[in-house]
Every structure is written in C-alpha cells, then in structure tokens.
C-alpha positions in Angstrom: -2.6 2.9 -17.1 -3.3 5.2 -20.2 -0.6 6.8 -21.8 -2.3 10.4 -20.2 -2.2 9.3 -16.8 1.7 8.2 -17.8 1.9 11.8 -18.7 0.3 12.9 -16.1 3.0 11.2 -13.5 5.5 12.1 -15.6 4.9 16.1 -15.4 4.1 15.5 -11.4 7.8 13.7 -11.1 9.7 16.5 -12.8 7.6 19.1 -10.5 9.1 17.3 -7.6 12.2 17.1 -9.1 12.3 20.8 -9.8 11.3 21.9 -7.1 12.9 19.6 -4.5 15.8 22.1 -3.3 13.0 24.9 -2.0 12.4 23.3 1.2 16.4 22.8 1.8 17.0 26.1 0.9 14.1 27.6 2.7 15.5 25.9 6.1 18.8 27.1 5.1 18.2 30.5 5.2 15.8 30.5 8.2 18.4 28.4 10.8 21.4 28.2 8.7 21.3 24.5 8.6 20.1 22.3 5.2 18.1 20.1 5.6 18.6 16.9 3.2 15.9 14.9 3.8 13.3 17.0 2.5 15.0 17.4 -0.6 16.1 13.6 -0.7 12.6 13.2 0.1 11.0 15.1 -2.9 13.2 13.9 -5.5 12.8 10.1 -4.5 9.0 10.9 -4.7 9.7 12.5 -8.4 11.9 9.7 -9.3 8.7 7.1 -8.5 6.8 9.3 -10.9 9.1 9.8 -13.3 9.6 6.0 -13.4 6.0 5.1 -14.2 6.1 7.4 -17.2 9.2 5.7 -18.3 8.1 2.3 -17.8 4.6 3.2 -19.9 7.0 4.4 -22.6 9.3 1.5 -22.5 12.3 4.0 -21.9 14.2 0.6 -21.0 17.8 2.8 -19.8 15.8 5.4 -18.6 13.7 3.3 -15.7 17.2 1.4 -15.2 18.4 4.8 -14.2 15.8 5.8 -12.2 15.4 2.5 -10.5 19.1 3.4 -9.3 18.7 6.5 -8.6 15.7 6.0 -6.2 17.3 2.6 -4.3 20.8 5.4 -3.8 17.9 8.0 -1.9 16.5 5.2 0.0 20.0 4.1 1.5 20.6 7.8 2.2 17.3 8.5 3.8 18.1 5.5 5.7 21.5 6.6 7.0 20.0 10.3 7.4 17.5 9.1 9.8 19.8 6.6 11.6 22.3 9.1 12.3 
C-alpha cells in the first residue's frame, strides 16, 4: 500500500471515529433509548482504518493500542448481540 492510500485510511478511520456517536445520539433523541452498537460499530470500523495507517507508519505502540482497542469492541458487539 502507498504511503497515500495509508493516508487515505487513516483520515477515513478518524471520520468514523468522529463521527461515531451521531447515530447513538440520533436514536437517543428519537425513542429515548441509545443505541451502542452503532456507535461500537463505527468506531471498530475507524479503529481498522486507523490501524492500517499506523502499521504503514510503523507507529509500533500505536497499532498495539488499536489492536486492543478493536478486539475490546468485538467482545462487546459480541455480548450486545447475545443479550
């Protein structure tokens, strides 16, 4: 991958990052309820794309990090959807 593309997947992961609470608070206000796996959703999807950028910028504690953070959302989206 060229260090643009990295770049590229970078910007896309902090998008999703950023804006990963709208849906939750959108549902929120509409029914009163969150709704956390949307927004677990999106910021396990920027977290992939954050990771690739990392990774091309051998960012060593940063893609350790991430790696974490995204196998914690998986468990949770796990036990969201199993409840």
């Amino acid at each position: 991958m060229t260090p643009r593309k990295a770049k590229i997947m970078g910007t896309l992961g902090m998008a999703c990052l950023q804006t990963s609470t709208i849906p939750a608070l959108w549902q929120a206000i509409r029914t009163g309820e969150s709704a956390p796996i949307s927004t677990l959703l999106l910021i396990t999807l920027g977290m992939v794309f954050c990771i690739i950028q990392e990774y091309h910028a051998k960012l060593w504690a940063y893609v350790i990090g991430s790696t974490v953070t995204i196998v914690g959302h998986i468990a949770i989206i796990v036990v969201v959807l199993h409840r």
